[in-house]
N, C-alpha and C positions, 0 to 999 in steps of 0.2 A: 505530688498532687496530680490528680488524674486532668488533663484537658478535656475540653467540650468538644467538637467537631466547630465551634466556630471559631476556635483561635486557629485552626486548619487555613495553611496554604496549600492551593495544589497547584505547581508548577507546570507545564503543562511543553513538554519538548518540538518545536515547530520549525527547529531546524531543518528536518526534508523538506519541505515548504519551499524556503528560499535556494537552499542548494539545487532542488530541481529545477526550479526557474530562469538559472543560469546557462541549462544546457538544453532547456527545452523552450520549444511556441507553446505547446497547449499542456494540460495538466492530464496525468492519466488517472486511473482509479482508485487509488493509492493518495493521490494529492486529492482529489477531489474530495474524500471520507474525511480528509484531514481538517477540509477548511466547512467541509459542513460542522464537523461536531464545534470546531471553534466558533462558528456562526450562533451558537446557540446554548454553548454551554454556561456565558456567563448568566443568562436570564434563569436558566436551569437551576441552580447556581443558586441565584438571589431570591429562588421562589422556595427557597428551603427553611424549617422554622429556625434552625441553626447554620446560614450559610457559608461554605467554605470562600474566602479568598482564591480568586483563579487570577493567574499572572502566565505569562506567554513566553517562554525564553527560546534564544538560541544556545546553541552550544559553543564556548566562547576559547580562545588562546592563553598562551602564557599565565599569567594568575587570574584570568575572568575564566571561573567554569561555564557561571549561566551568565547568558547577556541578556536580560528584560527588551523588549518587544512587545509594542500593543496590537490590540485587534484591528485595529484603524490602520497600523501598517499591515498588516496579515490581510487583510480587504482589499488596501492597495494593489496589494503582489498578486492575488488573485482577481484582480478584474484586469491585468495587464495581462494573466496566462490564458483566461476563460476569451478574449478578444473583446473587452467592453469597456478598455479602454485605451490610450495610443500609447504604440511600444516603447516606450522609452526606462530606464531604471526609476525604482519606489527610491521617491526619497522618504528617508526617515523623517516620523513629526518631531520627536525629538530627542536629545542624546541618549546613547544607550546604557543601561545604569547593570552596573557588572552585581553578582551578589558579593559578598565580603568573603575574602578569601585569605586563612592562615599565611604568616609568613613561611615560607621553605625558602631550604638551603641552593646553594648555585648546584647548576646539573649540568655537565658538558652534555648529558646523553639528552636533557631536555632542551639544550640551545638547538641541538643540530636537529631534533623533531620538531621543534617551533619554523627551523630555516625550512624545514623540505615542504612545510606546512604554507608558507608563503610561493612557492614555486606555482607554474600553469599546473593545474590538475595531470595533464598526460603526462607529466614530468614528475610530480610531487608524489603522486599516490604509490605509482611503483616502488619508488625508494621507501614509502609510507610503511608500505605493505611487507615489501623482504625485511625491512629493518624489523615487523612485527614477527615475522615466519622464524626468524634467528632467535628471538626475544622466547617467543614459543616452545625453542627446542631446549634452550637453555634451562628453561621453565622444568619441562620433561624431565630434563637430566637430573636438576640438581633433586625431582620427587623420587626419582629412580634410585638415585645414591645415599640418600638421608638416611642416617641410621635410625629407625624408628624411637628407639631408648636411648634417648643421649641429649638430657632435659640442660646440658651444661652447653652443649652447643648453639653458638647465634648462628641464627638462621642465615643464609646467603642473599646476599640483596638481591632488593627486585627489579631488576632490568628495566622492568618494563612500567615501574610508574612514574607520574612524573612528577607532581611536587613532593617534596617528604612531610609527610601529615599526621596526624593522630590515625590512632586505632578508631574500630566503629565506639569500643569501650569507654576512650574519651571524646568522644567527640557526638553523644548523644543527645545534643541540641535540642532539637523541637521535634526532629519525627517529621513533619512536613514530607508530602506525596511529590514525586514526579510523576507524573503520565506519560509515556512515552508511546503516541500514538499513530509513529510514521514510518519510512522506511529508515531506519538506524543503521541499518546493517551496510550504508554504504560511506560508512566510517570506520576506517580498519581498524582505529584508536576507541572505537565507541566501549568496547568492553573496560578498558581502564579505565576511562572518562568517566564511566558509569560508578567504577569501583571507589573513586577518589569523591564524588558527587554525593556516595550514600555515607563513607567513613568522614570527609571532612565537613560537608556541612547539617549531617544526618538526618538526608532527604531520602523517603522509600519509596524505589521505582515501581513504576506497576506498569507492565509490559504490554503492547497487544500485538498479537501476533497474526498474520493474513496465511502466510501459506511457507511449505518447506520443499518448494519446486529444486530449487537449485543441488538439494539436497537427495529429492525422493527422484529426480528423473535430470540427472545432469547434461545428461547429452542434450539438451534444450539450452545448453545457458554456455557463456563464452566459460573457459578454465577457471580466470582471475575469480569473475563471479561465483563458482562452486567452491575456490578455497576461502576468498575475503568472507564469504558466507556462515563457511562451518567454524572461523573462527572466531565471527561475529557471537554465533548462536554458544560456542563452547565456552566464552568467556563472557556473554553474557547473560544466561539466565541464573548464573550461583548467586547473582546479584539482585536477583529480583525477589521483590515482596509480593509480588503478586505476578500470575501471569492470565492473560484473557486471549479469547480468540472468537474469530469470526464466523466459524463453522464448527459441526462437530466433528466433520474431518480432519478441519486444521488440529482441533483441539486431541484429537486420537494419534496425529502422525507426533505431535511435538510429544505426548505422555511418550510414543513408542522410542522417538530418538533419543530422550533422554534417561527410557531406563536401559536400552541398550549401550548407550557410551559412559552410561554412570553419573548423569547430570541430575545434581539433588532439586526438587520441586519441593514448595514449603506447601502446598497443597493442589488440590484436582485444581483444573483448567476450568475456568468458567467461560460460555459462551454469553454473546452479549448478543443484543436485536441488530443490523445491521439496517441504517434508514434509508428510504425508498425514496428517487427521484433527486433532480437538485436546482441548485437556487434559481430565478426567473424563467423554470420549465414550461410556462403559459406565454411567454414569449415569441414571436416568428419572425425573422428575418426579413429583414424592409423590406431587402430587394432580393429575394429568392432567385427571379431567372436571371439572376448573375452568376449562378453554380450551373446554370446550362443544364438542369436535368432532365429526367425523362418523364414526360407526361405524369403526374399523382396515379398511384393505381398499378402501374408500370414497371416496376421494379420492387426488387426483395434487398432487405438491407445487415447489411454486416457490421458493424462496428467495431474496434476494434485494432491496436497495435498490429501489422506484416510484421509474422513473427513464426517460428514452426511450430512451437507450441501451440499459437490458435486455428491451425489447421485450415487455414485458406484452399490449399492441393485440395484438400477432399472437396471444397466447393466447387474447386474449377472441375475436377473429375463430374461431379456431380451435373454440372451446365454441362458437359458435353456429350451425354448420356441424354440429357433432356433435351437436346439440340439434336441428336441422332432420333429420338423415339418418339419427339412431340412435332406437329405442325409450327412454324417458325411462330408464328402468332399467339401459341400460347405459351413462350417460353419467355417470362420476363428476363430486365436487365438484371446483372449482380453489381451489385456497389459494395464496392469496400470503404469505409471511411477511416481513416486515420493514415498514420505517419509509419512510414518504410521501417521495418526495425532492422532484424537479426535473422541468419540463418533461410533467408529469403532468396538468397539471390539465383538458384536454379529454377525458379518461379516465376521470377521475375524475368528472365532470361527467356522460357516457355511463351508466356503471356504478350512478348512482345512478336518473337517470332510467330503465334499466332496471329498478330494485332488481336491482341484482346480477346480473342473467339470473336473474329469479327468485329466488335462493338457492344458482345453481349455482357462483358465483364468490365467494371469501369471503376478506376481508382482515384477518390476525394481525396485527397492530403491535406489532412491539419484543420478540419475546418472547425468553426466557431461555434460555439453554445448555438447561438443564435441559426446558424445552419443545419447542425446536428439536429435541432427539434425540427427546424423544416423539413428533414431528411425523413424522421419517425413519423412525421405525422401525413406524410403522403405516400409512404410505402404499402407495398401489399402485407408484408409480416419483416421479422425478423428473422435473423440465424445467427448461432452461435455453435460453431462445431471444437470449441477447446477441446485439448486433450486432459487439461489438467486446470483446476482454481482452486483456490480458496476460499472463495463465494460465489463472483456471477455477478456483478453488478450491471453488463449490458443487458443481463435476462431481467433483473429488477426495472429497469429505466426503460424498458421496453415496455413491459409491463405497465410500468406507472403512467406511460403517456397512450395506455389503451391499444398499445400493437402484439399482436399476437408475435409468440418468440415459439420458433424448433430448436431444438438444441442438444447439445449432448449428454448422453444420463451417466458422464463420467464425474468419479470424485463430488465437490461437495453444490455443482451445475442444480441437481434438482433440490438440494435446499432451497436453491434460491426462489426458484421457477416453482415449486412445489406442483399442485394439480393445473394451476393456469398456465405452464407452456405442456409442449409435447416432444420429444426423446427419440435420439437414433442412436444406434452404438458410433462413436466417432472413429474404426477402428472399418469400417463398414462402407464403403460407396454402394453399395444397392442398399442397405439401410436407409442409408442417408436419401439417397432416392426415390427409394420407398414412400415415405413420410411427406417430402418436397414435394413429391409431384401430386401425391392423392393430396395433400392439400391447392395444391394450384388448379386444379380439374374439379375441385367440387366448392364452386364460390358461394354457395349457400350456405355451409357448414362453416367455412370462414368469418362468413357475415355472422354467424351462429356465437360464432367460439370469442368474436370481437365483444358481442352482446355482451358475453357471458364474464367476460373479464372488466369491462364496464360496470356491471352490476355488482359484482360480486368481489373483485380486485382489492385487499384495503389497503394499502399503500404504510408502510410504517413510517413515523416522521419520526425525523432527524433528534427532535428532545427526547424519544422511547431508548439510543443512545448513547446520547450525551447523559442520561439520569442512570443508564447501567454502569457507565464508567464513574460518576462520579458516586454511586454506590459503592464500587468495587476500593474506591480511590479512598474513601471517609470507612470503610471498614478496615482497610489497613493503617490508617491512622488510629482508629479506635485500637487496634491491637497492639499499635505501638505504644501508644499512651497507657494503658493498663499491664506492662509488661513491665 
């Protein structure tokens, strides 16, 4: 018998969530998308004439695949990373209810990936990961060696799973959607996880994908990250019932990597609306000249991970070109906000040995929702000089709070920004110059361009979505139910 879409669960993966909460103060843009759509999906949800069940898991050990989690805890965790509430660990409201899980046979190979799994992270994940890279090869071999016609031979066991479970064939339960809406990919085990999630409890994942940096431009990303990446992505999207992306470039590079390595897609990529702005954005910081900044007016604002990727060097190149060619007075402050990454540190090294260009370039570290909008809503504009996204969510949130954003017209930058910002090659220091200064020299055109995003700006909200994924989510349940 066919289901409705109301007997539909959709489980909804929010394990990046709290895994990143552990190693970080504030949330990047990645966590942020994650806890809007969960902010809103459930109402989304209930305002359907057939509404799916939405339930919240982690990703769980030993025999808990999924471990339920409410949104109340998921609020929690994010008003402790957003700075809106005091640091201390979410406790749970209440115990965590595991889904039901087949009995399987003992596994020395699953004890000894449970123990490395309890280890400190910088200790556990290495062994995580070589133990997967071996799993891998072995993988290779035995595809390499199998005699294609030779229907009387069993197969070679699989290394690499870990309870012994039914086939998808039995274990064709409900059909029931996962959404997997976060960074996954920083679970070297996530593609098994995933494989064991859809055959044993026969849940269909449905993917969203942000961007394939690590893959399209590695020299940006530490090693571990390019290979845990491409084993991520190699082993899991055969698993997926669906997949979605955030751009049309994300959605063109994944089509391209997958028909290049041979990875089968059950259909085209759909792109989904990506929502503008986020939660208590009308908000301003009690005590603002606690951040010590410089006069409202006064400064241009960066936001944004110290990273090479997001191409700070061209801005500091940029101040010092406009420090040589402009009278000191009309050369505002540069502000960076955000947290020290990767791949920085001959920059860093520059910036102090200059002090700063004086005092013209100034680094915020970490600051709070609450300060971040202080920061946009008194600056002259924005800038975003990335080399490389998957969207652009500084250019959106820029946007949304009425600041003019320059930016770069690289990759999928001017989706985001479309005709309301304006574009330099990021590739370019007189470009970039170009653009910075004629807008800093003609304040009337500014005040113009502010209007003109005010007026005209429509900001997309977070349920345009939350209703595209949960479209995507009740159509692959519809196809599994009628199949």
């Amino acid at each position: 018998m066919t289901r409705t879409s109301s007997s539909c669960t959709i489980w909804i993966d929010v394990d990046d969530l709290f895994h990143y909460a552990t190693n970080n103060p504030r949330p990047s843009g990645i966590q942020r998308q994650v806890y809007e759509i969960v902010r809103v999906v459930e109402a989304c949800a209930a305002r359907r004439a057939q509404p799916p069940h939405i339930r919240f898991a982690r990703r769980g050990r030993n025999d808990q695949m999924l471990v339920e989690v409410t949104s109340a805890d998921i609020a929690a965790l994010f008003a402790r990373l957003v700075g809106n509430s005091p640091a201390h660990p979410v406790q749970i409201s209440q115990p965590l209810r595991p889904l039901p899980t087949p009995p399987r046979a003992f596994s020395p190979r699953r004890v000894v990936l449970d123990f490395f799994e309890t280890l400190p992270p910088d200790l556990g994940r290495p062994l995580i990961a070589a133990g997967v890279s071996q799993i891998r090869v072995l993988r290779l071999l035995r595809r390499l060696f199998r005699a294609p016609a030779s229907p009387r031979k069993e197969p070679a066991p699989d290394l690499a799973s870990l309870p012994s479970e039914p086939s998808v064939s039995h274990a064709k339960a409900d059909g029931d959607v996962l959404l997997i809406p976060g960074a996954a990919w920083s679970d070297p085990l996530f593609g098994e996880r995933l494989r064991i999630t859809r055959e044993c409890h026969g849940l269909r994942p449905v993917l969203l994908m942000y961007d394939l940096i690590p893959l399209r431009r590695p020299e940006w990303c530490h090693p571990s990250l390019v290979r845990d990446f491409r084993h991520w992505i190699e082993t899991t999207l055969p698993h997926c019932a669906e997949l979605l992306a955030i751009s049309r470039t994300t959605a063109q590079d994944v089509e391209r990597y997958a028909h290049d390595n041979a990875l089968p897609l059950t259909a085209p990529i759909k792109i989904i609306p990506i929502g503008t702005g986020f939660t208590g954005e009308d908000a301003i910081a009690q005590e603002p000249d606690q951040l010590g900044l410089p006069a409202p007016g006064s400064y241009v604002l960066f936001v944004s991970t110290l990273e090479a990727r997001k191409n700070h060097a061209l801005l500091v190149r940029v101040w010092q070109r406009l420090l040589r060619e402009l009278p000191p007075e009309q050369v505002p402050t540069l502000i960076f906000a955000g947290r020290e990454g990767w791949l920085v540190s001959d920059l860093m090294q520059e910036l102090e040995t200059t002090n700063w260009l004086d005092g013209r370039v100034r680094l915020l570290r970490d600051p709070s929702d609450a300060e971040l909008r202080q920061l946009y809503r008194d600056c002259l504009f924005t800038v975003f000089p990335s080399f490389f996204e998957g969207w652009g969510l500084p250019v959106t949130e820029s946007l949304r709070m009425g600041v003019p954003c320059i930016a770069s017209h690289a990759t999928a930058i001017p989706e985001a920004g479309g005709a309301f910002a304006r574009y330099f090659d990021p590739d370019s220091v007189p470009d970039a110059t170009r653009v910075i200064r004629e807008t800093l020299l003609n304040r009337d055109d500014l005040a113009h361009w502010r209007a003109h995003i005010a007026r005209d700006f429509q900001p997309v909200p977070w349920e345009a979505t939350a209703d595209a994924l949960l479209d995507a989510c009740l159509a692959v349940h519809a196809k599994g139910a009628t199949s």
